[in-house]
VOTI-759967 format. One record per residue: residue in three letters; x negated, y, z of N, C-alpha, C in turn. Coordinates in steps of 0.1 Angstrom, whole numbers, plus 5000, padded with zeros to 4 digits. Atoms other than C-alpha are relative to their C-alpha. Example, Ala and Ser with C-alpha at 12.3 -4.5 7.8 and 13.67 -1.06 7.14 Angstrom:
2
ALA499149885000487749555078499150125000 SER500949895000486349895071500850115008 
This chain:
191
UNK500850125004424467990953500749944988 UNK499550115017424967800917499849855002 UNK499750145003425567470911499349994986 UNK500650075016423167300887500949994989 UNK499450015013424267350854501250054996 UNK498949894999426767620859499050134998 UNK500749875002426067940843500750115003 UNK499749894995426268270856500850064990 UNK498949895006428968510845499250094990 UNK500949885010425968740829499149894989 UNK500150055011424668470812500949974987 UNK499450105006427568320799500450174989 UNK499749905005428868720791499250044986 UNK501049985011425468770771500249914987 UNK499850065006426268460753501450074991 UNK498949985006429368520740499650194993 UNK500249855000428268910734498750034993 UNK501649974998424468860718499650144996 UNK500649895007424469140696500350125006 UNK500349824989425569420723499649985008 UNK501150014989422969460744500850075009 UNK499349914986425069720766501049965002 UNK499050064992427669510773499950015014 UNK500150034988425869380801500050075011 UNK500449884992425069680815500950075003 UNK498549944997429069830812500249885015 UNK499750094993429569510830499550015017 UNK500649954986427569590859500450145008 UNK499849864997428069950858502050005008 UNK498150044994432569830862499649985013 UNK500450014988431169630887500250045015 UNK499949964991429569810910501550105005 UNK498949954996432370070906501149985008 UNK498750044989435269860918499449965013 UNK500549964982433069780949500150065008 UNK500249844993432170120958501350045005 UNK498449964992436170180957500249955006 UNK499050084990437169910980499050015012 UNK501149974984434069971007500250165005 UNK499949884996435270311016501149995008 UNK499050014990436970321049500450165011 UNK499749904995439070571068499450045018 UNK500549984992437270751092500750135010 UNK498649924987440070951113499350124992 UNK499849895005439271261088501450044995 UNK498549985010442471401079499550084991 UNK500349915014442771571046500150085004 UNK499649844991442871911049501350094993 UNK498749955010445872101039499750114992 UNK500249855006445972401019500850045002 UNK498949884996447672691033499750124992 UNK500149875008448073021019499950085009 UNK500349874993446773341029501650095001 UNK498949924998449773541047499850095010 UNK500049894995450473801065500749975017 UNK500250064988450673691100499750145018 UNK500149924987450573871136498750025004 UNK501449955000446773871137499750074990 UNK500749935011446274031104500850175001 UNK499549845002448574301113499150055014 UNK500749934988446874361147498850044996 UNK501249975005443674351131499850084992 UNK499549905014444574561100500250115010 UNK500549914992445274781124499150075009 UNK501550004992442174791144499250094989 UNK500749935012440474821110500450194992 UNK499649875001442775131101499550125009 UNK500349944988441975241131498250054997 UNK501950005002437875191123499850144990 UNK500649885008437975381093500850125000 UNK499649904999440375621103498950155009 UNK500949954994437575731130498950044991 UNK500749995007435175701105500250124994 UNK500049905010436675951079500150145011 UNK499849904994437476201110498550025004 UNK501649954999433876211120498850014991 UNK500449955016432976261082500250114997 UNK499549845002435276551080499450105010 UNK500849884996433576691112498850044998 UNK501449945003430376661099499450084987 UNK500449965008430476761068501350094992 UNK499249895006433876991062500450085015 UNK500049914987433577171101501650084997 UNK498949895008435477441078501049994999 UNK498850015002438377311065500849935010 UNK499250024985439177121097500450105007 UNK499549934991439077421118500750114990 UNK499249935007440877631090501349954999 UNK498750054997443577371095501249975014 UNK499749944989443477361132499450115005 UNK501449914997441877681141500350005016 UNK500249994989442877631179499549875008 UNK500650104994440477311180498950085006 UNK501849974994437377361204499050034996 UNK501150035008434777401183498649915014 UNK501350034989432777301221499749854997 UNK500650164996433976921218500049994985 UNK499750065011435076931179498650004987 UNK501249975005431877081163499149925000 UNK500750114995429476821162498850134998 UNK501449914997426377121157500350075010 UNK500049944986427677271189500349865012 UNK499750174986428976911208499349945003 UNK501350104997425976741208499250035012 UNK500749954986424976961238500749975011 UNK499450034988427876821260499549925006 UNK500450104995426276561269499050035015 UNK501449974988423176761291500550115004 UNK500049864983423276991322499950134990 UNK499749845006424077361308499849954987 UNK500449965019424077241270498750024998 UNK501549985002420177231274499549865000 UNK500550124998418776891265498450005011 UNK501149974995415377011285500449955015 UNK499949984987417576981318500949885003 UNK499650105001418876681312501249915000 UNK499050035000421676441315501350105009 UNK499149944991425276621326500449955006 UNK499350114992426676331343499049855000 UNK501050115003424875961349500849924988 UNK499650025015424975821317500850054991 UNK499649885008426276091300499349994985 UNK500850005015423776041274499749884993 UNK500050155004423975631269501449975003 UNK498850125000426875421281501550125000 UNK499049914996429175731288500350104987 UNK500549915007428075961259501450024991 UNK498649965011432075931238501150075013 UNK499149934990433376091271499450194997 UNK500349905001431276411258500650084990 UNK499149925016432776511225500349924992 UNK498750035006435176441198498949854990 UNK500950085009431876291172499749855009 UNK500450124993430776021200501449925005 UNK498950105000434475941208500349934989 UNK499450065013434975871171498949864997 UNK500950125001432075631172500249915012 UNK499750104991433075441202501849944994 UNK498850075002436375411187499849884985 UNK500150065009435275281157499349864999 UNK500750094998432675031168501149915009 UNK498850084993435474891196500849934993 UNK499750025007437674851169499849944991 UNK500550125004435774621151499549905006 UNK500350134991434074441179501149955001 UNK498850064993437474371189500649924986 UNK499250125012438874231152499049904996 UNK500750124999435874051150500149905012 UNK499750134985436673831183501449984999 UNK498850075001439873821173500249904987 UNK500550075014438673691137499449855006 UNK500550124999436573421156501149935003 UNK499050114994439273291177501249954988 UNK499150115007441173151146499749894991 UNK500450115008438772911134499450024986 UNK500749995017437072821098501450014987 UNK498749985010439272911069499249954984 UNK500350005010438772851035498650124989 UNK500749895010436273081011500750094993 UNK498349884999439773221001500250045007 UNK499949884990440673311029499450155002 UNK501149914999437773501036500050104989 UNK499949915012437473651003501750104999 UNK498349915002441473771006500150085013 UNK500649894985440673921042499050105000 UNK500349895000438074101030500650144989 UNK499149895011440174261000500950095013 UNK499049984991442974321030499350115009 UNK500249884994440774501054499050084996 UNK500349875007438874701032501250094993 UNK499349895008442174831019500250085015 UNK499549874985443074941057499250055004 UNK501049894995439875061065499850144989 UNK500249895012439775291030501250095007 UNK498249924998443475391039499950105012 UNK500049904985442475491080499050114993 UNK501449915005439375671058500750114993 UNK499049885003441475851036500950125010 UNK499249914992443975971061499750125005 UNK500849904992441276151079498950094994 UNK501249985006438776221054500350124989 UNK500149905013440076351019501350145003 UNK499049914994443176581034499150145000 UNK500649914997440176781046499250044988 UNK501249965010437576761012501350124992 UNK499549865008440276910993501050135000 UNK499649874991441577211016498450064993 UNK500549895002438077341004499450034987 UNK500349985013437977280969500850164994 UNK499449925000438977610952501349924989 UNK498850025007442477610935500250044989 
């Protein structure tokens, strides 16, 4: 409220100021700003810290898991598509469970898919108990379900994080890949 014949701060500002028009308008603009700063109240957020991505007892369990993922991976790569130089390295593997174009028939009564399951669920829930290709796929999918539930249980991390976790277990899943994988491609390159 004003008191007759007292003039406002923006009058009197303009006065004193005629010829800059944007005075007034800095003047408001300050203003509001120091307002804005002083009506901001703490609302039980803590800051958040920044930690660093380390190497920790989950990432090795997990890293291992992953190792583990694509180590199955590259072995049921090499049986599918170097049979050869696997069994040229072990030649006293099975070819019944290790062959995946002969193991696919463990699953059914005499090796005849016509005659059906060998066992109950032999051919769904049970089917990595038949040969070496369905173990390596049950190992591999387990092995990720499982670092993934171990991934949830530690909460939201940064976009770093994340991004440094995925550098991390793509190197252990390439690595379990390798181990199993290229050993065998070039056993049948010639020399």
């Amino acid at each position: 409220m004003r008191i007759s014949g007292e003039k406002s701060i923006l009058e009197q500002l303009h006065k004193t100021s005629p010829k800059n028009p944007y005075m007034k308008t800095l003047f408001i603009a300050l203003l509001m700003c120091s307002l804005a700063s002083h009506a901001q109240y703490n609302i039980g957020i803590e800051p958040k810290t920044i930690s660093h991505w380390k190497m920790d007892k989950n990432k090795i369990i997990t890293g291992s898991l992953v190792f583990m993922a694509g180590a199955s991976k590259g072995f049921n790569e090499t049986l599918m598509f170097h049979w050869d130089a696997f069994h040229q390295k072990f030649p006293h593997a099975n070819p019944n469970w290790y062959d995946p174009q002969l193991s696919w028939k463990n699953k059914y009564k005499d090796g005849d898919p016509a005659k059906g399951a060998k066992f109950p669920l032999s051919t769904t829930m049970l089917v990595a108990t038949t040969d070496q290709y369905h173990l390596n796929n049950f190992i591999n999918k387990t092995a990720w379900v499982s670092t993934i539930m171990i991934k949830m249980s530690e909460g939201r991390k940064s976009f770093k994080h994340y991004f440094l976790d995925m550098l991390y277990y793509t190197a252990c899943h390439q690595m379990g890949f390798a181990l199993t994988y290229y050993s065998f491609t070039k056993a049948q390159r010639p020399h």
